[in-house]
N, C-alpha and C positions, 0 to 999 in steps of 0.2 A: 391689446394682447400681443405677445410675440415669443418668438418659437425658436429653437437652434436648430442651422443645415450640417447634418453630417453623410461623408462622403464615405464611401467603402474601396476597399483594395477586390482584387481581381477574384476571391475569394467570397467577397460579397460578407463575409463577418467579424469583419477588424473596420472598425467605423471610426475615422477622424472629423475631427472641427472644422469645419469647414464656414459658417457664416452665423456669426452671434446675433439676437436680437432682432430676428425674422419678423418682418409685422406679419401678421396673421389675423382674421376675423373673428367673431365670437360661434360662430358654424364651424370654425374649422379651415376656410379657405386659407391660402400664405398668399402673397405678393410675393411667389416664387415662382417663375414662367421660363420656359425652355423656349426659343427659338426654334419653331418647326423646319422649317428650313437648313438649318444648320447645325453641324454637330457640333458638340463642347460648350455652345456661344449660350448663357443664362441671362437673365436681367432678375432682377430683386429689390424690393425695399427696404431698411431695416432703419429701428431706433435709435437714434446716438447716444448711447448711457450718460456721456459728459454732457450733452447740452440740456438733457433732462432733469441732469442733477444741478446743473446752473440754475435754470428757469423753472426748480420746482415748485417755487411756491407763482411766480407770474402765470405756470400753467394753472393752480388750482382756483385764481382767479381767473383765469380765460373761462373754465369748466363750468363755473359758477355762473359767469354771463350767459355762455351757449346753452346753458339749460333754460338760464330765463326766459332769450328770444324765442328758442324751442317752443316752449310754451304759450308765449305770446302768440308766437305762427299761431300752434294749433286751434287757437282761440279765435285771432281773428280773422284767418283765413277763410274766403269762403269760395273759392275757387276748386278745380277738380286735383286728384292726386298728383296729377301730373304738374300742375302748376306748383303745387305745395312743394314738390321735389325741383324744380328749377328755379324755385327762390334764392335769390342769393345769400340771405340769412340759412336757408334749409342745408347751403352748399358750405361755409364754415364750422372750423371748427378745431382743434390745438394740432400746429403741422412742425411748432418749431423745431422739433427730434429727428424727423422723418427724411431719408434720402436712400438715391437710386443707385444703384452699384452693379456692374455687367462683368461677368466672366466668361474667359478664351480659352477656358480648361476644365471643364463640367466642375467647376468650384474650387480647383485646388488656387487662385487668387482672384480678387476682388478689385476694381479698381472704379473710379465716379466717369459719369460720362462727361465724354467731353460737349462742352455748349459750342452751338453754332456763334460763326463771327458775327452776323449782321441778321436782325428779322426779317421777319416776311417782309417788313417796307423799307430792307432796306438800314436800316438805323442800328449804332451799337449797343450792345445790352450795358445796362447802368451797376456793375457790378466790380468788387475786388477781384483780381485774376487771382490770386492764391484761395479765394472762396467763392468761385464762379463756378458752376457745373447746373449738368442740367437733370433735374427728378421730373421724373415721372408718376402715375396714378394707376396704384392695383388692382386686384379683383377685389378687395374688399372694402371699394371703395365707388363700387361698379353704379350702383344707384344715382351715384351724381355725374360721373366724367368716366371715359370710355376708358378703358383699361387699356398695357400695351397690349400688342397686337400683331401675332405672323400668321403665317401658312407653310405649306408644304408645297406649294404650287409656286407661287409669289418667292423667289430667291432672293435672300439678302434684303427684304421689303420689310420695315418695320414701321407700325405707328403709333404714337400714343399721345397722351395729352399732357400737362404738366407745366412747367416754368422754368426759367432760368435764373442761377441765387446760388445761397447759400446751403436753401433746405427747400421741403415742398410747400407750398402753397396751396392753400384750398378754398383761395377766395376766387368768385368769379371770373372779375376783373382780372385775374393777374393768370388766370390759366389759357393758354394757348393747346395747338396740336403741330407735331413735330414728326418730322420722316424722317427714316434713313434708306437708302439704301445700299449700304454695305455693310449688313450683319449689327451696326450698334458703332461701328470704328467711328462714324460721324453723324451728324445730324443737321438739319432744315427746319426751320420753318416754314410750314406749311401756309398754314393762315393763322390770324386772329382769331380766336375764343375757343371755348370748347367742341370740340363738334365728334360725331359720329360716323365711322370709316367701315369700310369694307374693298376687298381687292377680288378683281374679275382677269379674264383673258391673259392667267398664268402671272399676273403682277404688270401686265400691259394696261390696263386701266385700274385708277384709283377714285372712289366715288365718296362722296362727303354732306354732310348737310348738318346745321347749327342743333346742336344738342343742349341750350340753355335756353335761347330767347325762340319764339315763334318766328318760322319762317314757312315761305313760300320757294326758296329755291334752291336748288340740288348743284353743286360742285364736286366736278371732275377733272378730272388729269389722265393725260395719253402717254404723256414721257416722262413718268415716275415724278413729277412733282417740278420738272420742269419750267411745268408754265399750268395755270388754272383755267378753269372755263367754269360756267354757272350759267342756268337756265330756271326758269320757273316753272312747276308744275300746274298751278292754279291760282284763278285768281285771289283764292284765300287763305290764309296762313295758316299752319298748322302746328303740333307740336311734335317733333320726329321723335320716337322711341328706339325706331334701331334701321339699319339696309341692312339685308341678307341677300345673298345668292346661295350657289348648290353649293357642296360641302369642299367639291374639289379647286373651287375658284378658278373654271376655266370655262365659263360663258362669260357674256357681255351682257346678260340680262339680270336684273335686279329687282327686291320688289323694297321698298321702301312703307314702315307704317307708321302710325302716330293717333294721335285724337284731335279731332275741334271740338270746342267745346264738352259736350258729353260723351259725343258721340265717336266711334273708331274710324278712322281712313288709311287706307292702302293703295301703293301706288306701282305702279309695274314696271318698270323702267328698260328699255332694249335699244343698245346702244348699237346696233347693228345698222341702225339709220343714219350713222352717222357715212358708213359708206367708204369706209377704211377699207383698204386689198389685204391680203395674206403677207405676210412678210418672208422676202426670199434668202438664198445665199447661209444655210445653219450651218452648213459643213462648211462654209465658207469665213467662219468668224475673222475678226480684224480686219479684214479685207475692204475695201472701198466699193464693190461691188455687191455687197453683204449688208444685209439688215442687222446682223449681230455684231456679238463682240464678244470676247473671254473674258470674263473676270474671275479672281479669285480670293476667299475670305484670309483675309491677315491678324495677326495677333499683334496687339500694338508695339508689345515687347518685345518681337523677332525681328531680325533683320531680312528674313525672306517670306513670304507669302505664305506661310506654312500655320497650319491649327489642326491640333492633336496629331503630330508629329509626320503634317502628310501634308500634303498641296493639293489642292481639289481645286478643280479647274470647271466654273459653269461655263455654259453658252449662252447667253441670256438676247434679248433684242435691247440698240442702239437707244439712248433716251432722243435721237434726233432721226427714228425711223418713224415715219407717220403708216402705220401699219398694226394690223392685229396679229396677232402668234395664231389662234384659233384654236378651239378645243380640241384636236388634235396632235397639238403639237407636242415633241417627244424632245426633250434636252439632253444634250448629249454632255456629259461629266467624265471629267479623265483625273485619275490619283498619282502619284506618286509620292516616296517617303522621304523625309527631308533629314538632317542632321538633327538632333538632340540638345535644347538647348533648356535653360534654365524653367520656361516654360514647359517642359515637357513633364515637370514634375510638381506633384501634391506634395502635405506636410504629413511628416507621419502621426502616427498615434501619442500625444505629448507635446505637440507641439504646433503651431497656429501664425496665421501672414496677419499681418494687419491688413488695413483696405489702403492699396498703393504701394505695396509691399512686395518685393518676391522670395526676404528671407523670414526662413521656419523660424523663430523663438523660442525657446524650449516654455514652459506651463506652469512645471512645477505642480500639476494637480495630484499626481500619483497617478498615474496610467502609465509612464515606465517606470519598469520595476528594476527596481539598482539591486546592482552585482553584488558579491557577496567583499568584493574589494572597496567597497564604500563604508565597510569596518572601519576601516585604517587609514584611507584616504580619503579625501576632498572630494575631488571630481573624479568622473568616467567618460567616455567615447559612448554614442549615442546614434543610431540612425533616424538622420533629422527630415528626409526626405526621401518618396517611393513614387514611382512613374504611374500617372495617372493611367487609368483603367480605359483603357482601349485607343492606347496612342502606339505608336506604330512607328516611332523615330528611331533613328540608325545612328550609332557612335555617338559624337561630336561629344559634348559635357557630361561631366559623371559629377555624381555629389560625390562627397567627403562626411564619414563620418564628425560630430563635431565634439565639443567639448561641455559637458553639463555639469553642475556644481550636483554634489549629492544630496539627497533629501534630507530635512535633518535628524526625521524616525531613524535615517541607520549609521547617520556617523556615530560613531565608538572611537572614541578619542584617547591617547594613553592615559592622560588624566582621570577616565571611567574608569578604564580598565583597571589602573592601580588601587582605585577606592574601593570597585566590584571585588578585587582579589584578596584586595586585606579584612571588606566584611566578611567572604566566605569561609577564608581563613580563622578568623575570628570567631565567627559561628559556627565551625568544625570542628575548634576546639572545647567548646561550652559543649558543645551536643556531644561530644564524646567522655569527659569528664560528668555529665550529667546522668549516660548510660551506666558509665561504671560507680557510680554513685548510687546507684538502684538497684547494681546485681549484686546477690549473695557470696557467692563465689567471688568477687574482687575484693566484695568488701571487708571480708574474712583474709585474702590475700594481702589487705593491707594494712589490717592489724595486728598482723602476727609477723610480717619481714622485717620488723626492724630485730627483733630479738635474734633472727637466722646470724647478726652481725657479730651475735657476741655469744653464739654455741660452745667457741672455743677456753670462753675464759673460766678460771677453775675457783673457787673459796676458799678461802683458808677451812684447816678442820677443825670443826666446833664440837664434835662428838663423834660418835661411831660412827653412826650412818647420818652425814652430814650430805646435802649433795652435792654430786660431783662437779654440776655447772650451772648456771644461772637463769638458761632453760628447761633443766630440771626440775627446780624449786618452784619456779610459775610455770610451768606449761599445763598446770591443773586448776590452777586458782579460780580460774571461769565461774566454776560452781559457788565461789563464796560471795561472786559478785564484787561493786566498787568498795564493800562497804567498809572492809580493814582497811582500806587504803586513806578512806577520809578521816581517821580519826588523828591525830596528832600524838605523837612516840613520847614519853613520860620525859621530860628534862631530872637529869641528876642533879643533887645539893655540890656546891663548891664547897671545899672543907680547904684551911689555909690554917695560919698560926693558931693556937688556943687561948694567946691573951689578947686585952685589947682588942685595939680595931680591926684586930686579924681573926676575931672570931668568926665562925662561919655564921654565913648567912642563909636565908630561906628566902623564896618567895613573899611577899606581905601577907599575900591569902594563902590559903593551904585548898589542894587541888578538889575538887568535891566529888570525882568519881575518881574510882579506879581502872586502872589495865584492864582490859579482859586477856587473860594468854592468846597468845594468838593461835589459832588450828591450822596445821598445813599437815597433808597428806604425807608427811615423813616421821620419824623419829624425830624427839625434840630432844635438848640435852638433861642430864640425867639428873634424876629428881635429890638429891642431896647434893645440894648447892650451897657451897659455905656461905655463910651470913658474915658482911663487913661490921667488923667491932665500930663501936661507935669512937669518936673521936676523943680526946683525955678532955680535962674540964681545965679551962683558962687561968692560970695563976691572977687572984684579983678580980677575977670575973665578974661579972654584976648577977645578981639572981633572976633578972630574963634570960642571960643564958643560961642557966642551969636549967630553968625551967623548958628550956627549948630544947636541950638533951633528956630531957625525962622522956620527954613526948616521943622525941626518935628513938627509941629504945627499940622497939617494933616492928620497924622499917626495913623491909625488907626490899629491895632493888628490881630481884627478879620477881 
């Protein structure tokens, strides 16, 4: 399982990215651990998405074996829980994704730790320098290998167990335990295997015992990892579960437990026998006559001594003073604020360091929200960077807003624009022509304007009361409806010479209705209408035309 770290501004409600891909346990614990001792300074473990995505299918065969031997253990083991949990089979398991990462700025960057040059015996590690670092093992992974490890008492004192590589390891054989004592900047080898740590008389003693294989003896250290010593508790070996002392970590007494066999053993341990004196000279540090010394934690990225934007100064005891501090002892710490450097700052909300990185990259997820000039334009100015929460640095570096391409929700490009304005347009005009298409009133206004054009023009006179203009004549006609209008107006006979081929002619068919007069609301003209005499008869003629003037005899026009 794994989990994302996000950090907050001084506000505590605007939360940025701070570390993707957090391992975490299926309880809930993270491999995410603050250095008690010192402020800003984290350690964490997280999954490499790329290597996961490489080796996914080699991991689902890894998955597949570890379930097998799993089971096999549970089968044929018949030994107590404790043995079943220090089996080496019990202690693998898929590590290829997994690695450790430390930060000098309560998480605004990430960077791998660096490996010790030389082991415990001496020899160099057998690794790529471009993919050499050292991981370590978390809480939720506490069951097999001790988790890192500080206090509040112990300054600068770290331990924990893990390998040197590429990625973590979780086999046996390949896990060691590792010190530092300066916050994480560097590391030690302590000893070979796994083992089991706890710190006494303020980080003046370090006490150890094999947390894999059965042992009988207890290893300790007086000058922080210096130099080792180891004694035996008894003549029989045991299996150590865990050392404890009191919570503040400034006695020398210890109790140590475990099991043999079935059964549980406890061991009490008080190094006060060893018969070390007080160590003198505090206010005295650096000094030749002094048991102590100053140190101060550094960020590896500054050029001065300085983390979270100050210089903290301990007193701590010399690792070549043969001397206890004593549960009394009071450390004296001195601050001052340092210039403002690139460390001095997180990533804002949008934007994300990689691990070994100290510039912001913009995200592109939507979490800034673009200007209302991301219309029209490409990119914007963006604040990519905000001073981590509770640093304290003076002048020196300021960020710069930076430059970010627009998201592509709101570029609005002229090309949009001109197609968005010509369908508007286009549909403003439909929806307007379509309103006035459905209202009474327009549509009465638009069958009667065209006649307003020719109010003025007059008729010749056809009788008395002829009208006077052309919207006179129809501006009543409504009522008769289309239906004079569809009938076709009588065509006249052509009447020409009387003989021969110039007789006149007819239609072939003769019409089968007649006229109906037409009714208009006016005077029509006046009812004795001369009758056109019929035309003379054809010198020569044939007797169809005669007979075709018989029949017109009758014919009346009007």
């Amino acid at each position: 399982d794994v989990g994302t770290v996000y950090i907050s501004d001084k506000s505590g409600i605007r939360f940025a990215l701070s570390l993707a891909n957090n391992v975490r346990g299926s309880n809930g614990d993270c491999e995410f651990d603050k250095i008690q001792n010192l402020e800003g300074i984290y350690l964490a473990n997280y999954r490499e998405s790329k290597a996961e995505s490489v080796g996914a299918e080699v991991a689902q065969g890894k998955k597949a074996a570890d379930a097998e031997d799993a089971d096999e253990l549970e089968k044929e083991s018949t030994g107590t829980s404790v043995e079943k949990r220090h089996t080496a089979k019990a202690k693998s398991k898929d590590e290829t994704v997994v690695r450790t990462v430390i930060s000098f700025d309560k998480g605004g960057a990430w960077s791998y730790l660096k490996p010790p040059k030389v082991d415990s015996l001496g020899k160099k590690y057998d690794c790529a320098s471009d993919r050499c670092w050292l991981h370590l093992h978390g809480i939720t992974n506490f069951q097999n290998y001790a988790p890192f490890y500080s206090t509040e008492q112990a300054v600068g004192l770290i331990m924990a167990t893990g390998n040197v590589g590429p990625h973590l390891r979780f086999e046996a054989d390949q896990t060691n335990t590792f010190l530092s004592r300066d916050g994480g900047l560097t590391w030690m080898e302590a000893h070979k295997g796994a083992f089991i740590y706890e710190f006494g008389d303020h980080g003046g003693l370090v006490i150890m015992a094999d947390d894999v294989r059965k042992t009988k003896q207890v290893v300790f250290s007086w000058n922080e990892g210096v130099s080792w010593y180891d004694f035996e508790v008894s003549e029989y070996t045991l299996e150590v579960d865990n050392i404890v002392t009191e919570p503040n970590a400034t006695s020398t007494k210890f109790v140590m437990y475990g099991t043999r066999g079935e059964s549980g053993v406890l061991y009490h341990l008080d190094f006060e026998a060893l018969g070390q004196p007080l160590c003198k000279g505090v206010w005295a540090a650096d000094s030749v006559s002094s048991d102590y010394e100053t140190w101060s934690p550094a960020d590896p990225k500054g050029s001065e001594k300085c983390m979270m934007g100050k210089q903290v100064t301990f007193t701590r005891r010399k690792p070549t003073s043969e001397c206890f501090n004593g549960e009394e002892f009071e450390r004296p710490v001195n601050r001052k604020n340092c210039a403002c450097t690139e460390s001095d700052y997180e990533c804002e909300i949008g934007f994300a360091r990689s691990v070994g990185s100290m510039e912001c990259k913009y995200t592109d997820d939507g979490s800034v929200p673009a200007p209302d000039r991301c219309k029209s334009l490409e990119e914007f100015k963006a604040t990519a960077y905000r001073k981590v929460t509770g640093d304290t640095c003076e002048g020196g570096w300021r960020p710069e807003k930076v430059t970010v391409p627009c998201p592509r929700s709101a570029k609005f490009g002229k090309g949009a624009a001109s197609v968005l304005g010509s369908m508007l347009m286009v549909g403003t005009m439909i929806g307007t022509v379509w309103f006035l298409s459905n209202s009474e009133k327009f549509r009465e206004w638009f069958t009667n304007s065209g006649f307003n054009n020719y109010s003025n023009v007059k008729y010749a006179a056809i009788g008395a009361l002829s009208p006077e203009t052309g919207l006179d004549s129809v501006g009543t006609m409504e009522d008769d409806g289309q239906e004079n209008f569809s009938r076709d107006a009588p065509k006249p006979n052509r009447y020409g010479s009387t003989t021969g081929a110039n007789a006149p002619r007819r239609d072939p068919e003769p019409r089968s209705t007649q006229m109906e007069p037409v009714r208009r609301p006016i005077d029509t003209a006046a009812n004795n209408v001369p009758k056109l005499q019929k035309p003379p008869t054809a010198m020569g003629g044939t007797s169809g035309g005669a007979a075709e003037s018989k029949e017109d005899d009758g014919l009346d026009l009007l």
